[in-house]
C-alpha positions as CSV (number, residue, x, y, z in Angstrom):
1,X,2.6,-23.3,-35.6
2,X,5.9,-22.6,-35.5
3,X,8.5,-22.7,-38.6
4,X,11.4,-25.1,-38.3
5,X,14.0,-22.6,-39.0
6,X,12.6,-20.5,-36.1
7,X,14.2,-22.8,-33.5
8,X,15.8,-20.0,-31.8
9,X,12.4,-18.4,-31.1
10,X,11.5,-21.3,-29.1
11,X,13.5,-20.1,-25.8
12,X,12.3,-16.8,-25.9
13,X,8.4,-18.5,-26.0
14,X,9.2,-20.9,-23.4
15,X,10.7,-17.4,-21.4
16,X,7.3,-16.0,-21.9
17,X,5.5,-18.6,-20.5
18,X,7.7,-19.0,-17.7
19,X,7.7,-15.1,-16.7
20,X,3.5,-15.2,-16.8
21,X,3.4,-18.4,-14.6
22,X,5.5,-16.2,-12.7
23,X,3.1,-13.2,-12.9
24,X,0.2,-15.6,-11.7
25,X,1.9,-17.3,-8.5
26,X,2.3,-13.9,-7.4
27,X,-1.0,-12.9,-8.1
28,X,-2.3,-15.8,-5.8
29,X,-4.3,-15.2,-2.8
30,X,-1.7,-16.1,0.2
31,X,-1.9,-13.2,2.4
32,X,-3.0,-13.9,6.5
33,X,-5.2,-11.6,6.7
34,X,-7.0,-12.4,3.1
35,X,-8.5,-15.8,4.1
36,X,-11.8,-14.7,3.7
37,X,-13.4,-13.1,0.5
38,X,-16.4,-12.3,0.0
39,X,-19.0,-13.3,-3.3
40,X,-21.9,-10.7,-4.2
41,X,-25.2,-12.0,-5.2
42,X,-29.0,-12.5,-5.2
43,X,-31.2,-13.3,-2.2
44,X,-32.8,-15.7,-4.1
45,X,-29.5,-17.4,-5.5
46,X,-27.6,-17.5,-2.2
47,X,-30.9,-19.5,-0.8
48,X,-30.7,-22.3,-3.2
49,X,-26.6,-22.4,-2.5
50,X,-27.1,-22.3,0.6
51,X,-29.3,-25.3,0.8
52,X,-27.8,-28.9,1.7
53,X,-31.0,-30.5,-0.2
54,X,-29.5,-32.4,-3.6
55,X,-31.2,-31.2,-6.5
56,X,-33.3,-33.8,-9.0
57,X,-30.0,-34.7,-10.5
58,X,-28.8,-36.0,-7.6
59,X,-26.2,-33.2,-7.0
60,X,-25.9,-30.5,-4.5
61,X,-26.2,-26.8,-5.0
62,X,-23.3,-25.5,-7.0
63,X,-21.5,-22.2,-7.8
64,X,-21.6,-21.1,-11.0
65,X,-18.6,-19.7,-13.6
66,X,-19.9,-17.7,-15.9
67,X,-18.8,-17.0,-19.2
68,X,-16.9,-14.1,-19.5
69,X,-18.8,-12.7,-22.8
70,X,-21.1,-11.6,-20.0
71,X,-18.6,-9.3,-18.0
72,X,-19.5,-5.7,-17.5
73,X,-16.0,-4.8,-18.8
74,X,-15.8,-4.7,-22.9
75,X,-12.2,-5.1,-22.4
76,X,-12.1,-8.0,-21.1
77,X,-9.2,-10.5,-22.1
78,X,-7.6,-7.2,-24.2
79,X,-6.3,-4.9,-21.2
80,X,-3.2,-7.2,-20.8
81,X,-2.4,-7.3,-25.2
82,X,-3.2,-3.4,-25.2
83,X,-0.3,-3.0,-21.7
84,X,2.2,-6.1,-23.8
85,X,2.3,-5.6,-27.6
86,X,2.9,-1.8,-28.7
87,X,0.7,-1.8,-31.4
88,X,-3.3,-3.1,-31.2
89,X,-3.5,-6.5,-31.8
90,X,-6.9,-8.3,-33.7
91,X,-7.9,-11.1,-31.7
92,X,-9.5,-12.4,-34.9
93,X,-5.6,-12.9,-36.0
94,X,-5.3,-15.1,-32.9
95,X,-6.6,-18.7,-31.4
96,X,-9.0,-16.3,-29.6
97,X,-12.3,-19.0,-30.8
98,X,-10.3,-21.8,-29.6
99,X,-10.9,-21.2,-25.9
100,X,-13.8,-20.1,-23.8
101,X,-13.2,-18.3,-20.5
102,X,-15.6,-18.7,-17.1
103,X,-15.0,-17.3,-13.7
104,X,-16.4,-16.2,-10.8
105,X,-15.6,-12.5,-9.1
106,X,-14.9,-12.5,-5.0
107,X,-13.6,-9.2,-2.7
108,X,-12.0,-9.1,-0.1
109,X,-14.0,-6.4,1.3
110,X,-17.2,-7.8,2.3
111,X,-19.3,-5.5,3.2
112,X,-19.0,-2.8,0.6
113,X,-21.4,-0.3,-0.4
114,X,-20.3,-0.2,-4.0
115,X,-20.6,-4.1,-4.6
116,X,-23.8,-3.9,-3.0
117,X,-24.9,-1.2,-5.8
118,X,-23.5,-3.6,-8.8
119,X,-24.2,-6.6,-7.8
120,X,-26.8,-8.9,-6.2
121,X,-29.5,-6.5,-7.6
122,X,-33.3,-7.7,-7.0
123,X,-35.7,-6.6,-9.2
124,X,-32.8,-4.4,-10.7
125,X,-33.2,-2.2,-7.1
126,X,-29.4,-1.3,-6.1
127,X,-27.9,-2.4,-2.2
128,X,-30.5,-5.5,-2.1
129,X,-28.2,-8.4,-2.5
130,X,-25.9,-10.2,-0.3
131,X,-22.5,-10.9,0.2
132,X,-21.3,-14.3,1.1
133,X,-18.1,-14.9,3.0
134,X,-16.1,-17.7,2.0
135,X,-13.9,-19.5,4.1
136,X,-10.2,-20.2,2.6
137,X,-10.7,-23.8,1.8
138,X,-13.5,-23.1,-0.5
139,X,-10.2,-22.8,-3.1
140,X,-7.3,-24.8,-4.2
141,X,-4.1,-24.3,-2.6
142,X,-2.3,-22.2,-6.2
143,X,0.2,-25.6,-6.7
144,X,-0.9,-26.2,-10.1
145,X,-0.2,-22.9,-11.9
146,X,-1.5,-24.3,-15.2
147,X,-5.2,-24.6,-13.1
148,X,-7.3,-22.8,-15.6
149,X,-6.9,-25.6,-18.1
150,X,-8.9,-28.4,-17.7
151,X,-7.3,-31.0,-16.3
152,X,-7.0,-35.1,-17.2
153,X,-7.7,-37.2,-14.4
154,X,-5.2,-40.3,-14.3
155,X,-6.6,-43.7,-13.5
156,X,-3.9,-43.2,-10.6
157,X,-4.8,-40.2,-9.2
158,X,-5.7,-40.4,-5.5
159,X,-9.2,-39.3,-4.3
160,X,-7.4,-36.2,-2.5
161,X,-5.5,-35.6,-5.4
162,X,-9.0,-35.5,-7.8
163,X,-10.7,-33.5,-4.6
164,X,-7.9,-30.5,-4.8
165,X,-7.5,-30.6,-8.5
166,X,-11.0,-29.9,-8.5
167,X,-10.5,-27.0,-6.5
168,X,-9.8,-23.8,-8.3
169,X,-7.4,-21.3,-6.5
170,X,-8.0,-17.8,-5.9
171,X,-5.9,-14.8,-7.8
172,X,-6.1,-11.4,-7.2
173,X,-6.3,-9.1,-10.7
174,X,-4.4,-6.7,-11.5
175,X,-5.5,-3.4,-13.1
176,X,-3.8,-2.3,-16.1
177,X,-3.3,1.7,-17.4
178,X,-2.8,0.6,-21.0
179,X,-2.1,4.7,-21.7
180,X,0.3,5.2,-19.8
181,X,1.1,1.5,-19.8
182,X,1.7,1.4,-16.5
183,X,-0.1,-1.1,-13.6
184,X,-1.9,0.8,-11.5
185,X,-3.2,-1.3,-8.8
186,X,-4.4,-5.0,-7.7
187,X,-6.9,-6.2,-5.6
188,X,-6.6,-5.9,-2.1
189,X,-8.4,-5.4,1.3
190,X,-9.2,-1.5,2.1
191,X,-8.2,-0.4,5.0
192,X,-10.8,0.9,7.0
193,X,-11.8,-3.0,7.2
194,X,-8.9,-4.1,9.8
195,X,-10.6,-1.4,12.5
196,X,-13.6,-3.0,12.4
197,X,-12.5,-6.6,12.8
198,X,-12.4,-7.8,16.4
199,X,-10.2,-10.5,16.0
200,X,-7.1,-8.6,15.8
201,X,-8.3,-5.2,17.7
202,X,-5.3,-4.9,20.0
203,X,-2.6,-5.1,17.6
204,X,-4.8,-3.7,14.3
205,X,-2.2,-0.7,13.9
206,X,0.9,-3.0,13.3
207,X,-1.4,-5.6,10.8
208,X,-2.5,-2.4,9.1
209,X,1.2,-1.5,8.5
210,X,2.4,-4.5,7.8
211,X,-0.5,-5.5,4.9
212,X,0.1,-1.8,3.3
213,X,3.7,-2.7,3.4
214,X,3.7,-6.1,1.7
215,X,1.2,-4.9,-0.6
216,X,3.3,-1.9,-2.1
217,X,6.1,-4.7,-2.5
218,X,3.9,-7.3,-4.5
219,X,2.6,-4.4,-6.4
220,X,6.4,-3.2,-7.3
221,X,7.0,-6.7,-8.1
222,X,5.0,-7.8,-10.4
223,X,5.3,-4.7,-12.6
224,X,8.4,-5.1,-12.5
225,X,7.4,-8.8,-13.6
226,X,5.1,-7.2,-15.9
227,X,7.7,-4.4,-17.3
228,X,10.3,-7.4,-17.9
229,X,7.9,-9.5,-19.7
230,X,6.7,-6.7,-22.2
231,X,10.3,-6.2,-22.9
232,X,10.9,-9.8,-23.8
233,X,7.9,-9.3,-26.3
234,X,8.5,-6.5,-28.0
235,X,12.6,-6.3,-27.8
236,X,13.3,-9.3,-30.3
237,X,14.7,-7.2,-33.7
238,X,11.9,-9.8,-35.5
239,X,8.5,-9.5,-34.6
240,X,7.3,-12.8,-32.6
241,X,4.5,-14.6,-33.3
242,X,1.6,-13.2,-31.6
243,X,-1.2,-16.3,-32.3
244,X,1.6,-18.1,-30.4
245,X,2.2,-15.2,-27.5
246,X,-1.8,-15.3,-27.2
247,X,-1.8,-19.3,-26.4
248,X,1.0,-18.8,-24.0
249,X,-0.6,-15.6,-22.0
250,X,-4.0,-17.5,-21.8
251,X,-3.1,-17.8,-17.4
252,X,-3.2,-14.3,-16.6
253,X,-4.7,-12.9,-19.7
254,X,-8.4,-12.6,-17.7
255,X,-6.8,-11.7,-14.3
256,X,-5.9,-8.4,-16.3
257,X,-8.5,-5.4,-16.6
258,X,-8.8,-2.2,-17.0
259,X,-8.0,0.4,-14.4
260,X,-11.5,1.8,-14.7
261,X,-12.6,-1.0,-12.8
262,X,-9.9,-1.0,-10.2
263,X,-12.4,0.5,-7.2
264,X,-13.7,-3.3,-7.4
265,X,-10.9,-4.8,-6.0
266,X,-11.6,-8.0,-7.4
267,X,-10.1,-11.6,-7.4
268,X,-11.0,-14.7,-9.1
269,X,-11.1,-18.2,-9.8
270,X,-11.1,-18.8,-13.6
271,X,-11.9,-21.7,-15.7
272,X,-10.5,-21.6,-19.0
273,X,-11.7,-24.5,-21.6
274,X,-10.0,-25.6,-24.9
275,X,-12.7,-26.1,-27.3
276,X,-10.9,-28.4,-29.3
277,X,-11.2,-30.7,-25.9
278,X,-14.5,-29.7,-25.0
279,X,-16.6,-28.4,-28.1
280,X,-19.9,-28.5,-26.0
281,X,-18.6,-25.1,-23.9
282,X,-18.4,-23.5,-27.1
283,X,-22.3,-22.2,-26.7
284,X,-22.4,-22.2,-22.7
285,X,-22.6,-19.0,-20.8
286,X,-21.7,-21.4,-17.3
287,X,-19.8,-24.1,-16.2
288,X,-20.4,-25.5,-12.2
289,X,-17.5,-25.2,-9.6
290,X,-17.6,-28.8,-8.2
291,X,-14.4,-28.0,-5.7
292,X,-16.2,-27.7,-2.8
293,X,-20.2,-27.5,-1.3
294,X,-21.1,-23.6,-0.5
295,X,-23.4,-24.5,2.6
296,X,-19.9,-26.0,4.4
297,X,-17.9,-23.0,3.0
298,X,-19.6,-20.1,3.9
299,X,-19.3,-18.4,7.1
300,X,-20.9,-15.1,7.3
301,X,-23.7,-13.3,5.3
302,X,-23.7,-9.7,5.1
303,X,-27.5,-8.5,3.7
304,X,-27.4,-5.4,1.4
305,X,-28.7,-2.1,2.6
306,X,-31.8,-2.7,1.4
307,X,-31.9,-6.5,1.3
308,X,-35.4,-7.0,2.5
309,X,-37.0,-10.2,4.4
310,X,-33.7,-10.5,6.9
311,X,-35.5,-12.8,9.3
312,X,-37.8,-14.6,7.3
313,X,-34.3,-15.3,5.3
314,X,-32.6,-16.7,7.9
315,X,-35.4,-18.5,9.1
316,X,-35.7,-20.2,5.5
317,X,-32.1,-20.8,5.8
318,X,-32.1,-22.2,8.9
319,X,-35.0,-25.0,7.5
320,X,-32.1,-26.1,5.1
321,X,-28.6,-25.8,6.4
322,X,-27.0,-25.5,9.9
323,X,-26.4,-21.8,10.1
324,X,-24.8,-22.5,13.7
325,X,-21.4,-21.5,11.7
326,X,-23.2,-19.0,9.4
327,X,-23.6,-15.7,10.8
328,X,-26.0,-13.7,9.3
329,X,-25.7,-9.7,9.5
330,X,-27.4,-6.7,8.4
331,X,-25.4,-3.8,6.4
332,X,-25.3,-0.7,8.6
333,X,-23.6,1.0,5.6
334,X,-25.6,4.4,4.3
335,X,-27.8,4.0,1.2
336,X,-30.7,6.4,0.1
337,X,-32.9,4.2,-2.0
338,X,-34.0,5.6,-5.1
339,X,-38.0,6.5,-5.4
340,X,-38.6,6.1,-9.5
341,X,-41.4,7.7,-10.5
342,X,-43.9,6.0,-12.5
C-alpha cells in the first residue's frame, strides 16, 4: 500500500499501532474485584449451554460471537474514526470488506435491571432472561495483544499453548463523545454492587474506594492514551494514509462506541477475521468460542424479573449438568410488567 518514497511515514504507522496495542492492554479486564462478569441471555439458550450432553456433531455446547452487523448500535466500528480523524471518514475508501467482526457482550454488573430489559427477551417480554456469571478462566489471560486476529497454529505449539490461544481475553469498552471528542467513560462495576457482596462485607468501604480510585486513573490514562494517539494522526503536515490507519486500528476499533450506550457498561471478547484468510466468514452472522466449555465456567445464574419456570429450570438443569457449583437465584430487582392490550 504504501509508496516507496513514503519511507518516513513508516515510523509514524508503526507508532500508531504501537500506541492502540497500548490503548487495548489497558483496556483489559485485570481488576480483583472484576473476576466475574456476567452474560445476558435467553432461558432457552442458557439451557442448551448449560448442558454437558455433546451435540450430534460430536461437540459440546458452545458460545456464540456474533457478527457485529447485528449490534444495536449503527455506529458501530465508526465511534473511534469519528473521536481520531477530524473530518468523516468513508469506510467504503477503506479495507472495511476485508474483515468481518464477531463478539460477544459481558457486564460486570450481574444483576441489572436494564440488561434484563435489553436482553435475554422471551417472546420479546422485557426482564425474562438470565444472566450468567462467568468465572475468570472462562478468558484468555490478555498476553497476545494481537488476539482478535486469527491465529496460526504451529506444528510446535504445545497443547496448553493451543488451549490459551484459543481463549479470547476480556476488554472493557470505552465510550466515546465524538462531539466534544472527549472519552466519557468505560466499563466498569457500579457501585451499589460491592454492598451487596458478602465476600468482602467487612472491609466493602475501603474496596469501594480503592476500585473508584483506580478507575478514575485508568480512565485519565487512556484518554490521555487516546488524546496522544489522535495527535499523532492528525498532526503530520501531510495527510496519512487512512486505508492504512484503518488496518492498523482494527484492535480497539470495536471496543469503541458511542457514549449513548455507556449506561451498558459493557466488555467483550472479540473475534476479528481477515477474509482474505477465511472467505467462508464473509456471509456468517456467528462464529463458536471454543476457549472453554460454559457448564464448567459458569457459576451463578441470576433469573430476570420475570423469568418464569425458576424451579422447573433448575430442575432441567440439574438432569444435565452438576449445578453443585452453579447457584441459581431469583432477581429481587423491581419491574412492572407491561399488560399489552390486544
Amino acid at each position: 500500500i504504501l509508496d516507496k518514497d513514503k519511507e518516513e511515514d513508516k515510523k509514524i504507522y508503526k507508532e500508531i499501532y504501537y500506541q492502540s496495542l497500548t490503548i487495548l492492554s489497558k483496556l483489559h479486564v485485570s481488576e480483583k474485584h472484576e473476576s466475574d462478569v456476567a452474560h445476558y441471555t435467553k432461558k432457552t439458550t442458557a439451557e442448551i449451554l448449560l448442558s454437558c450432553e455433546k451435540t450430534e456433531n460430536n461437540e459440546y455446547p458452545l458460545l456464540r460471537l456474533s457478527s457485529i452487523s447485528t449490534a444495536n448500535d449503527p455506529k458501530e466500528g465508526e465511534s473511534l474514526f469519528d473521536y481520531l480523524f477530524s473530518e468523516n471518514i468513508s469506510t467504503e475508501d477503506t479495507n472495511e470488506r476485508k474483515y468481518q467482526a464477531f463478539i460477544s457482550c459481558f457486564t460486570f454488573n450481574h444483576d441489572s435491571l436494564n440488561q434484563f430489559r435489553l436482553y435475554g427477551k422471551e417472546k420479546n417480554e422485557e426482564a425474562t432472561g438470565l444472566s450468567l456469571v462467568f468465572k475468570k478462566d472462562f478468558f484468555g489471560d490478555g498476553k497476545a495483544l494481537f488476539e482478535p486476529f486469527l491465529l496460526v497454529q504451529s506444528e510446535q505449539s504445545s497443547a496448553q499453548e493451543v488451549s490459551q490461544q484459543a481463549k479470547l481475553s476480556l476488554y472493557r469498552c470505552m465510550y466515546i463523545d465524538p462531539e466534544t471528542s472527549k472519552l466519557i467513560s468505560l466499563g466498569h462495576r457500579e457501585e451499589y454492587t460491592f454492598y451487596r457482596d458478602k465476600s468482602i462485607e467487612k472491609e466493602v468501604e475501603n474496596e469501594v474506594e480503592t476500585y473508584k480510585k483506580n478507575y478514575q486513573e485508568k480512565l485519565k490514562a487512556i484518554g490521555t492514551s487516546l488524546e496522544n494517539l489522535r495527535k499523532t494522526i492528525q498532526e503530520k503536515e501531510r495527510p496519512l494514509y487512512q486505508k492504512v490507519i484503518v488496518e492498523l486500528l482494527i484492535n480497539i476499533r470495536y471496543v469503541a462506541k458511542h457514549v449513548a450506550f455507556k449506561e451498558e457498561q459493557e466488555c467483550r471478547v472479540l473475534k476479528v477475521v481477515d477474509l482474505e484468510v477465511d472467505p467462508s466468514v464473509g456471509t456468517s452472522m456467528f462464529v463458536e468460542y471454543r476457549g472453554a466449555r460454559v457448564c464448567r465456567s459458569v457459576k451463578k445464574i441470576y433469573f430476570g424479573p420475570h423469568a418464569s419456570d425458576f424451579d422447573d429450570f433448575s430442575k432441567r438443569l440439574s438432569d444435565k449438568v452438576d449445578t453443585e457449583h452453579i447457584k441459581c437465584q431469583q432477581s429481587t430487582l423491581p419491574f412492572r410488567k407491561t399488560i399489552r392490550e390486544g
